[in-house]
C-alpha positions in Angstrom: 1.1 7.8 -6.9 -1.5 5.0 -7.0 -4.1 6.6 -8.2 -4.8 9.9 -10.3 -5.2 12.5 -7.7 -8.9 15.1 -7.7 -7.4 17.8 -6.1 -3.6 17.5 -4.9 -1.9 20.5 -3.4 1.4 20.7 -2.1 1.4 19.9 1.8 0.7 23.1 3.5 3.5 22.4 6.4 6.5 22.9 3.4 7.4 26.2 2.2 8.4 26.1 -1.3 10.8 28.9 -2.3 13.3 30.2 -5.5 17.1 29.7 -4.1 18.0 31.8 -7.8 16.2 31.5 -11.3 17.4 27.7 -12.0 17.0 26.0 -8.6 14.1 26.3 -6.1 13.2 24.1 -3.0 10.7 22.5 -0.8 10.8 22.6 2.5 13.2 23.7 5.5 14.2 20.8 8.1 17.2 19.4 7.7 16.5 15.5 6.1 13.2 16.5 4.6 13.9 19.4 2.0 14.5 18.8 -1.4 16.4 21.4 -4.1 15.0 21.4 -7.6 17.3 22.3 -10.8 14.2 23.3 -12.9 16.2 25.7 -15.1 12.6 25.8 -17.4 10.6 26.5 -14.9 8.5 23.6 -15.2 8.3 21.8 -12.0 8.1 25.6 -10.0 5.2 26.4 -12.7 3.4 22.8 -11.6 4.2 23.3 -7.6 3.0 27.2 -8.1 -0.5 25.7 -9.0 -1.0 22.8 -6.5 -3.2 24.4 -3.9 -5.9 22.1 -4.1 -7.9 23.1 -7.3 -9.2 19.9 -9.3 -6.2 18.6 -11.4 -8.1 19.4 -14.5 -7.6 22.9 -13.8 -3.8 22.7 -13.2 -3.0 20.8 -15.8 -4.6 24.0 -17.8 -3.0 26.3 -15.5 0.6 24.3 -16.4 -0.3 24.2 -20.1 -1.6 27.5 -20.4 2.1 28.9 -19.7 4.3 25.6 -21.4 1.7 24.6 -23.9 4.7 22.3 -25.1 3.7 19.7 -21.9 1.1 17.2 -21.9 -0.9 16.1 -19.4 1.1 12.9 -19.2 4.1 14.8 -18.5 2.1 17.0 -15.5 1.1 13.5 -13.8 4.5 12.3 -14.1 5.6 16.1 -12.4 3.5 15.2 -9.5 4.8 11.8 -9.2 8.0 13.1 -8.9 6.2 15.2 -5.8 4.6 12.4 -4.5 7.3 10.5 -4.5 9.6 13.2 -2.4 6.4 12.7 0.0 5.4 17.1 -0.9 1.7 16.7 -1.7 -1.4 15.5 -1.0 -5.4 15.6 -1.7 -7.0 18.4 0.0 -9.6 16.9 1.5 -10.8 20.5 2.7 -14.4 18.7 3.8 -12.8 16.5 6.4 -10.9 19.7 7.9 -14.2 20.1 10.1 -14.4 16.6 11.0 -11.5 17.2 13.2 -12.0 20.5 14.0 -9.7 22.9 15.4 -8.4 20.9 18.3 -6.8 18.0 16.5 -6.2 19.8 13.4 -2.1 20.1 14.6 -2.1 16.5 14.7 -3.3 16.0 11.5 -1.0 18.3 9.9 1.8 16.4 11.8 0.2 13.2 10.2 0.7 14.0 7.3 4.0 14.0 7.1 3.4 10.4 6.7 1.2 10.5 4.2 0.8 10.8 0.5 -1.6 11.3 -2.0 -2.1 7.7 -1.8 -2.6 8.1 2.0 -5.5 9.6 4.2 -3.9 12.1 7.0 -7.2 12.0 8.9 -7.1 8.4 9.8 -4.4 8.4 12.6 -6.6 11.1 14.4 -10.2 9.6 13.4 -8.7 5.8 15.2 -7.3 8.1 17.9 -11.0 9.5 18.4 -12.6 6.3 18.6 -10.0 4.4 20.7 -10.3 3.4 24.5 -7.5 3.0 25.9 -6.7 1.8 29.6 -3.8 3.2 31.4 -2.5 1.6 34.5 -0.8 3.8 36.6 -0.9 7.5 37.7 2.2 8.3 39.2 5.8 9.6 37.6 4.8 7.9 34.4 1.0 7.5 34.0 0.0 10.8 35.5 2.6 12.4 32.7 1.1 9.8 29.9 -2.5 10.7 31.1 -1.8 14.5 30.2 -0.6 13.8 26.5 -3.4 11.3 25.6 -5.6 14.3 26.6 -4.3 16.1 24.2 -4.8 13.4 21.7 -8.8 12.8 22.4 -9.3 8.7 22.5 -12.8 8.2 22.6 -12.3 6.9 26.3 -9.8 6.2 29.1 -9.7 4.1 32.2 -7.1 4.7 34.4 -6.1 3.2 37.5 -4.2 3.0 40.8 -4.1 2.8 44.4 -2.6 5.5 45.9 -3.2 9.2 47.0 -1.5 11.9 46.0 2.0 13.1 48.4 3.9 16.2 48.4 6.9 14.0 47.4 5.3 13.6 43.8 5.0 17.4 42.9 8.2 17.7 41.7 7.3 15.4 38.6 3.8 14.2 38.4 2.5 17.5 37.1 -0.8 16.6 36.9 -1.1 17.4 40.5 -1.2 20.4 42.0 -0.9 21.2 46.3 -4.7 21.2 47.2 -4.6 17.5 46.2 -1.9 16.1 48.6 -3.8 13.6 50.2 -6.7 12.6 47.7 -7.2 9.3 45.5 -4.8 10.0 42.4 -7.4 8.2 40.4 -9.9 10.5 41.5 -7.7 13.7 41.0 -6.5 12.8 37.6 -10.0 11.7 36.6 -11.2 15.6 37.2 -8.1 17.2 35.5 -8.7 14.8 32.6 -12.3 16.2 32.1 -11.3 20.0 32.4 -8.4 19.4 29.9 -10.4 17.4 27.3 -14.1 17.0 28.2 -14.9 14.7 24.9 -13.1 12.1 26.9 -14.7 9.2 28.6 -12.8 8.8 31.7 -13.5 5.9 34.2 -11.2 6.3 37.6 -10.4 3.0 39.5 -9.0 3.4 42.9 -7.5 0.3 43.6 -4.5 -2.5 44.0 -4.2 -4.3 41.1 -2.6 -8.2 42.2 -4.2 -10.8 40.0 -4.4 -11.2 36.4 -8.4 -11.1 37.3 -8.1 -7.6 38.6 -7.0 -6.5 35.0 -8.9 -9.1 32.8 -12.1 -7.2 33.7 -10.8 -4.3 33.0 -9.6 -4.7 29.5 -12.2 -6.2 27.9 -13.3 -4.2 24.9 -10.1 -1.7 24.9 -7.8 -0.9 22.2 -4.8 -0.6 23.8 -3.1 -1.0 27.6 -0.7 1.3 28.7 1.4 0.1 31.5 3.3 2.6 33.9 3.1 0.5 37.2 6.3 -1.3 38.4 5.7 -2.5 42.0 6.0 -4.8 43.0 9.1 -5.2 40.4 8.6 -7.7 37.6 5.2 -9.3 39.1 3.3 -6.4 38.0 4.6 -6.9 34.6 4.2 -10.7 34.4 0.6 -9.9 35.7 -0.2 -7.5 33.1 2.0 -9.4 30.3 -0.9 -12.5 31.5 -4.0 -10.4 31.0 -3.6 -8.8 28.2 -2.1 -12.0 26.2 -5.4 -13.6 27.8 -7.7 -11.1 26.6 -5.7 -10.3 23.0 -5.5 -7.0 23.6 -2.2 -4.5 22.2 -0.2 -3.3 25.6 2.9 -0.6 25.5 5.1 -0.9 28.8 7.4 1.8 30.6 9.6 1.7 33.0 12.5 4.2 34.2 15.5 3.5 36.2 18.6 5.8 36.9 19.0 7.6 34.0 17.4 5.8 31.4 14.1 4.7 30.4 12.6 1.8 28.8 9.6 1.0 26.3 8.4 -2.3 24.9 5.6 -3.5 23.7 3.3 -6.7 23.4 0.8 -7.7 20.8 -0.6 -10.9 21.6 -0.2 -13.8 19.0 2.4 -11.8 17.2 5.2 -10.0 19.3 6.8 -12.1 22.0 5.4 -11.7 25.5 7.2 -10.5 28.4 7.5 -14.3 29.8 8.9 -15.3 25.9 11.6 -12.1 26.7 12.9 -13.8 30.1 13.0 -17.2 28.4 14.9 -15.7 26.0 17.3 -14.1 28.0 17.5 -17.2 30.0 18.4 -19.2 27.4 21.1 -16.9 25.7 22.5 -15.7 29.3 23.7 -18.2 31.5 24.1 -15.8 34.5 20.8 -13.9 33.4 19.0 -16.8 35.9 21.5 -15.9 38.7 21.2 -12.5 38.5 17.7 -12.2 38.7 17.7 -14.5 42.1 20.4 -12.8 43.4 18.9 -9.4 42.6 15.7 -11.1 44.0 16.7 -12.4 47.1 18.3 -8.5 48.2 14.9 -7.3 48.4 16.7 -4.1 47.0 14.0 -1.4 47.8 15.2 2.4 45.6 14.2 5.6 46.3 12.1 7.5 44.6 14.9 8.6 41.3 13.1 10.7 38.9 13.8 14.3 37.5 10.6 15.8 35.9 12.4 16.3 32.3 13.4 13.2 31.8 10.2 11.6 32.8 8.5 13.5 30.1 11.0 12.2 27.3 10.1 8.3 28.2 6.3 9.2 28.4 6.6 11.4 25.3 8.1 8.2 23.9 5.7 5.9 25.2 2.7 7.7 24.1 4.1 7.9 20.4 4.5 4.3 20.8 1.0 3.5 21.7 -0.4 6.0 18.7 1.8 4.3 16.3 0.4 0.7 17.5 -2.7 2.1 17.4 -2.5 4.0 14.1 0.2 2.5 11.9 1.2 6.2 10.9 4.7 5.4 11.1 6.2 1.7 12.3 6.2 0.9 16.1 9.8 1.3 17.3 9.4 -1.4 20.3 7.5 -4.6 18.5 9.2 -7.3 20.0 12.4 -5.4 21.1 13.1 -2.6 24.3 13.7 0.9 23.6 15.8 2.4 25.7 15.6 6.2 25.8 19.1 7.5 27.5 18.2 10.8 29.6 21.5 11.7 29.7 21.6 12.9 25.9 18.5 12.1 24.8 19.4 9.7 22.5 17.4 6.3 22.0 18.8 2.6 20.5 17.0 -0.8 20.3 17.5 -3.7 22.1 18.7 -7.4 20.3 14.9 -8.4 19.7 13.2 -11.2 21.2 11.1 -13.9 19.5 7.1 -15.4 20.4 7.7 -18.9 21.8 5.3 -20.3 21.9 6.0 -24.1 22.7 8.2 -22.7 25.3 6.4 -19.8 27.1 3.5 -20.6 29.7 2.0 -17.5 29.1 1.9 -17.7 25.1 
């Protein structure tokens, strides 16, 4: 606790509760409850008053019943809180800055926050963000129906294709009557049904120079890429913008049963080239591979089960809020994350530096 608090209450997402007369707890998710042996009743007479009245009047409230403890010795109780990350300033004013539609989020946020903290800010920079998304099919169309439930000030989203029969069975977005239409065009109208506070610019179109995106970007937050073909040119094209531009980018990709997430910040993450080069240097058949892999002109079917799309581009969109927001620390700074569908577990990949005397791109 930084400062001395005007109005701390304990978080409203923790129940607090008596286990017998010595020992009572906060909270009821395994890794994030604490148990309190308060045999005086103490700490359970501070908690029973934190519900957001100034601290003036719970430090009367506490003394009133244990006239024995000074206000000193209340601070220091909700420390101790603070410190177990269980309260907060009530803020009740900037409830309705929010309103009701992002007030879920907020409670989630602050999770992550203390009395030192401000829960409102990951949803206020979410509000004012623009973000552009490239790429509406397994991935993007899922990641375009999670940022509408997060409300960025403005999205651009693009791609080239028109909706097929063979993308119902994941890319939920779309529904029968739109087999045949631009996605762009389709996901632009769902976007402003589902959240029409949104901005949404829809670009129907093939995105093969570092120019095609360049315009794009300029003046966004934060790129989301979900486009793969054709394989690794689209991402050295992307990686080239944004690093031109300066501009944050989160990339996705799924293959068999896993799913990978990385991201980019320009000038202080390595860059996708500086992640070859790497690999190139540490690998002495990485080189090979790639040509060989290359030279088979390997083309997949589509592979994609609708349940384990949505964990990577769950993933990937908690990625891009935490770049954008800070609430918690990116997973994927200069590393891959690799979600495993198979049992939903997630690990890190050896991280990669920025070179840049080496990299063209950097």
């Amino acid at each position: 606790m930084s400062a001395i608090p005007s109005n701390p209450r304990i978080k409203p997402i923790y129940p607090t509760y008596r286990l017998d007369n010595q020992m009572f707890r906060i909270g009821a998710q395994l890794g994030i409850t604490a148990e309190f042996d308060d045999p005086d009743h103490h700490l359970w007479s501070l908690v029973s008053v934190l519900d957001g009245r100034p601290l003036a009047d719970v430090v009367a409230a506490v003394q009133q019943e244990f006239p024995e403890l000074t206000e000193k010795d209340i601070l220091g109780g909700i420390a101790l809180l603070d410190q177990e990350g269980f309260v907060e300033e009530t803020q009740f004013s900037r409830e309705e800055d929010v309103g009701p539609r992002y007030r879920a989020n907020v409670n989630y946020f602050s999770r992550f926050t203390g009395l030192s903290g401000d829960r409102f800010a990951p949803q206020h920079k979410i509000n004012s963000s623009n973000i552009v998304l490239l790429g509406l099919g397994g991935g993007g169309s899922n990641i375009l129906t999670l940022l509408a439930g997060l409300g960025p000030q403005s999205v651009t989203i693009v791609d080239q294709d028109v909706v097929e029969e063979s993308n119902l069975g994941r890319q939920l977005l779309y529904r029968e009557a739109d087999v045949g239409r631009p996605k762009s065009e389709v996901a632009a109208e769902a976007l402003r049904q589902m959240n029409s506070g949104i901005a949404v610019t829809a670009l129907q179109r093939r995105i093969e120079s570092v120019g095609d995106i360049t315009e794009l970007i300029e003046g966004a937050d934060l790129v989301i890429t979900a486009i793969d073909e054709p394989p690794f040119v689209a991402q050295r094209i992307v990686n080239k913008a944004i690093v031109t531009v300066g501009i944050p980018c989160v990339f996705g990709a799924s293959q068999v049963t896993r799913g990978r997430v990385f991201t980019v910040v320009p000038g202080v993450t390595g860059c996708f080239d500086c992640l070859n080069i790497h690999y190139s240097q540490r690998d002495p058949q990485f080189v090979a591979q790639f040509s060989a892999f290359s030279e088979i002109n390997f083309d997949p079917p589509s592979i994609a089960y609708a349940p384990a799309i949505f964990l990577l581009t769950a993933t990937i969109v908690d990625e891009a809020v935490r770049v954008l927001t800070g609430y918690a620390p990116p997973r994927s700074l200069g590393t891959q994350l690799e979600v495993n569908f198979e049992d939903g577990t997630a690990f890190t990949h050896d991280p990669w530096p920025r070179l840049e005397h080496h990299c063209p791109t950097c």
